[in-house]
C-alpha positions as CSV (number, residue, x, y, z in Angstrom):
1,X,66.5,211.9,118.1
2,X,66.8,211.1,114.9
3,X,70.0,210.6,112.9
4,X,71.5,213.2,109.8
5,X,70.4,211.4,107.2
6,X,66.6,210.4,108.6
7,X,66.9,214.4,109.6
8,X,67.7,214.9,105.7
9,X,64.8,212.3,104.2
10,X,62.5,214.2,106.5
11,X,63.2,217.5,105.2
12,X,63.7,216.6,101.3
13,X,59.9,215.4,101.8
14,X,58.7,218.5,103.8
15,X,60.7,220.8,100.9
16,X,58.7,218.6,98.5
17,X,55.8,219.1,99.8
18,X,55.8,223.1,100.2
19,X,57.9,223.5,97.0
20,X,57.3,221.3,94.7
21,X,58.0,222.6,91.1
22,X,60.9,225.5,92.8
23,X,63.6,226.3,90.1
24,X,66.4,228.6,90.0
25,X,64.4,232.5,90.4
26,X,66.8,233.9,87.7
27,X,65.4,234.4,84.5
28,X,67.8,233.3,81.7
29,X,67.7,231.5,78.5
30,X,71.0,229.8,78.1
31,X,73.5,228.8,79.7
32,X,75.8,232.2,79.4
33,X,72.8,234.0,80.5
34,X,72.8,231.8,83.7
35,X,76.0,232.0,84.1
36,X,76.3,235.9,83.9
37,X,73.1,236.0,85.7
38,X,74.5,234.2,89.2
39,X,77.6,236.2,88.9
40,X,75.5,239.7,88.9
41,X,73.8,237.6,92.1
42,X,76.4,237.6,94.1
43,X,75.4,240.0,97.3
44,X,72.8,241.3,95.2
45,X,68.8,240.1,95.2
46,X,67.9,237.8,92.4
47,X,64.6,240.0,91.9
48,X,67.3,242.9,91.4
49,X,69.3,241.0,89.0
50,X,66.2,240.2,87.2
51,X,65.9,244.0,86.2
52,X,68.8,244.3,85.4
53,X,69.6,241.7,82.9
54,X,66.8,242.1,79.9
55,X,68.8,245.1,79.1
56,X,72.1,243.7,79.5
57,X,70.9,241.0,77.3
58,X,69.6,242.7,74.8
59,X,72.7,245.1,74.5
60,X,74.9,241.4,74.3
61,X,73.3,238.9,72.5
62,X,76.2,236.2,72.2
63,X,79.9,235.2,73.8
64,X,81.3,237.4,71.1
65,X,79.5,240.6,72.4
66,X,80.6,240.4,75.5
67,X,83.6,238.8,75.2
68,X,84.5,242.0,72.7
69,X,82.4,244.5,75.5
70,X,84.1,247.5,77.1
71,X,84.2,246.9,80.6
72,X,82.5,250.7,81.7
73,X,79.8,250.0,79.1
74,X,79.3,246.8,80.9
75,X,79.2,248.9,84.0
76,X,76.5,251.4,83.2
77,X,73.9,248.4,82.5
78,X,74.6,246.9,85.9
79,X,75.8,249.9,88.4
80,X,73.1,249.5,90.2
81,X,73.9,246.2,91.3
82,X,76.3,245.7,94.1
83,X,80.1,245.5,93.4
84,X,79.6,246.0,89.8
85,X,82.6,247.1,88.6
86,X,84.3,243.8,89.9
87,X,81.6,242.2,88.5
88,X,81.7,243.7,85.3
89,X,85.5,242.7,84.9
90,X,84.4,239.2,85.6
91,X,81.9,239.3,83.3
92,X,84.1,240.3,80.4
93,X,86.8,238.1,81.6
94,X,84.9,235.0,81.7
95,X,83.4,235.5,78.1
96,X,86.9,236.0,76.5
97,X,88.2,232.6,78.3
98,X,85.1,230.7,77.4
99,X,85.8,231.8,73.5
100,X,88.7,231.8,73.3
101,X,90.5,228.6,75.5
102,X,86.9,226.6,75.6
103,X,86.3,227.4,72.2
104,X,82.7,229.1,73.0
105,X,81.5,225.7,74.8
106,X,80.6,226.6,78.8
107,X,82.1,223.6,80.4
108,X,80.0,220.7,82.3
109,X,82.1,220.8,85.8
110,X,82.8,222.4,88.6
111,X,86.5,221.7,88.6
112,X,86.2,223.7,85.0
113,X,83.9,226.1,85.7
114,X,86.1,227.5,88.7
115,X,88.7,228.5,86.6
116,X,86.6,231.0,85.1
117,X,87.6,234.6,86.3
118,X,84.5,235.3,89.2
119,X,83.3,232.2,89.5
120,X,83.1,229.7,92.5
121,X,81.8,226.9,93.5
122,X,78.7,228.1,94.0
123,X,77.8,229.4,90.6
124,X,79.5,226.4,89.4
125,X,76.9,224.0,90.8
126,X,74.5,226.0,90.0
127,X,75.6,226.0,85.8
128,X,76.6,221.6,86.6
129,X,72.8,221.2,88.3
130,X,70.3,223.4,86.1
131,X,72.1,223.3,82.8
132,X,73.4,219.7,82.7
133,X,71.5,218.3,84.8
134,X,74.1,216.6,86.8
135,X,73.8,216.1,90.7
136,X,75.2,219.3,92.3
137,X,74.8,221.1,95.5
138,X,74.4,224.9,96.0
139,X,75.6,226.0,99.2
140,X,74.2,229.9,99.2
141,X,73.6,231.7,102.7
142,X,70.3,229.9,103.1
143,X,71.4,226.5,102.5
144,X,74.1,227.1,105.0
145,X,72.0,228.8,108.0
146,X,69.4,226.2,107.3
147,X,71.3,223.0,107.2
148,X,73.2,224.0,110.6
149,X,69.6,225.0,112.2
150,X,68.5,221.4,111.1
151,X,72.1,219.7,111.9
152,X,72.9,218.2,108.9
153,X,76.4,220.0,109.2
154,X,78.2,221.9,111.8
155,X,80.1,224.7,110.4
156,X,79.4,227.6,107.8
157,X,82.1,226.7,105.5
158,X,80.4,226.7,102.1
159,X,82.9,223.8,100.9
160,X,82.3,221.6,103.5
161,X,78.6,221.9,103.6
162,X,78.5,221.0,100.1
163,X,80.8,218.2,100.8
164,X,78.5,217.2,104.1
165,X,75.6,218.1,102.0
166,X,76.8,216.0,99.0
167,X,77.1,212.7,101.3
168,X,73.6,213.2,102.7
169,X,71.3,213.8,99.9
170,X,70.2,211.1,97.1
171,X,72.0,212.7,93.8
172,X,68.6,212.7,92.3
173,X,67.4,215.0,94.8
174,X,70.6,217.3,95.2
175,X,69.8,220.0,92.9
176,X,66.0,220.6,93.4
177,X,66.8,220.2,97.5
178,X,69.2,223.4,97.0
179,X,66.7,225.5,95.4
180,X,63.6,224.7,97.7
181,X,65.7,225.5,100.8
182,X,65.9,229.2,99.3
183,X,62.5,229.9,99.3
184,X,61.9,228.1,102.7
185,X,64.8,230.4,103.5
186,X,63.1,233.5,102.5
187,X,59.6,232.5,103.3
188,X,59.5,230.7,106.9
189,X,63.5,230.1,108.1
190,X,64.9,233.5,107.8
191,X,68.1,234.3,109.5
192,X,66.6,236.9,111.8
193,X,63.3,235.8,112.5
194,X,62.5,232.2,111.8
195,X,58.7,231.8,111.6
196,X,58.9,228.2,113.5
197,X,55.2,228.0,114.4
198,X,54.4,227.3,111.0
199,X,57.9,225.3,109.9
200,X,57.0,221.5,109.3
201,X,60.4,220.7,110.5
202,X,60.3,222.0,113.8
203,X,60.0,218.0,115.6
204,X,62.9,217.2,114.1
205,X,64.9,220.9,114.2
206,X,67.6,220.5,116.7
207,X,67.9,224.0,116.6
208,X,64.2,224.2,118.0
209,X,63.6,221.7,120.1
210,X,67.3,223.5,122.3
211,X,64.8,226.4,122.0
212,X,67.5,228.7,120.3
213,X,65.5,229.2,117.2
């Protein structure tokens, strides 16, 4: 049996080799758009985010529109998204602290982007990873199912598989990793019904070779 991190080389190559240009599926051009745009994702599809945001954008072009928005205005361009009213608050929230305590500039770490009102780690990583490029791992439902199924961690806690995650994988690799485990997430190792007769990580799946998968 091979060991967590040969488990982990294994499947950075596989995840490579089925996925290799996979991005971030939310369409944004900036940073605040990415940022509003993972916050709108939370329990909510990215494809149904995606609908919803060219109006949004368009409605608020800059930090100062929102930050100056009217939280039910923000609500009727995103109601049908899930938990938008919450979301909306957020939304305006987070734009009034960014201009007015981080003088417009979204900031380049977790630790800073957490204290944003609605955003955790998760979004954070996301904003650290794709915008500044720096190593950062996004532990989302798929990255957690999947990383149990393959035993690289043992346990469903988002912060600790990012920490378990963040001792496994190369730096360089940390950030593409997370968003090629979505798609083999949604294409082959679904939480309902894994497809594992065409997974290229099934030798090596603990979860498979116990036959619970």
């Amino acid at each position: 049996m091979l060991n967590k991190k040969e488990r982990t080389n294994k499947a950075i190559a596989a995840l490579k080799q089925l996925y290799p240009d996979a991005k971030c599926s939310l369409t944004s051009y900036n940073a605040l758009q990415l940022l509003i745009a993972t916050r709108l994702s939370a329990q909510c599809t990215d494809a149904r985010v995606n609908l919803i945001t060219p109006a949004l954008f368009e409605r608020y072009t800059s930090l100062k529109d929102f930050s100056e928005a009217e939280v039910e205005e923000v609500e009727s361009y995103i109601h049908s998204c899930g938990l938008y009213k919450t979301k909306a608050r957020d939304i305006v929230a987070m734009t009034k602290m960014l201009r007015h305590v981080y003088n417009g500039v979204i900031p380049d770490t977790v630790d800073e982007l957490i204290k944003l009102p609605g955003v955790g780690r998760k979004t954070a990583n996301l904003i650290v990873g794709d915008v500044f490029g720096k190593p950062a791992v996004v532990t989302d439902t798929h990255c957690i199912r999947i990383s149990n199924r393959l035993g690289l961690c043992n346990t469903k806690d988002p912060y600790k598989v990012e920490m378990e995650l963040r001792d496994l994988l190369p730096p360089e690799e940390s950030n593409a990793f997370c968003h090629r485990i979505v798609l083999f997430g949604r294409d082959i190792c679904s939480a309902r019904k894994p497809r594992c007769n065409v997974c290229p990580m099934q030798e090596y799946c603990p979860e498979y070779i116990a036959g619970k998968a």
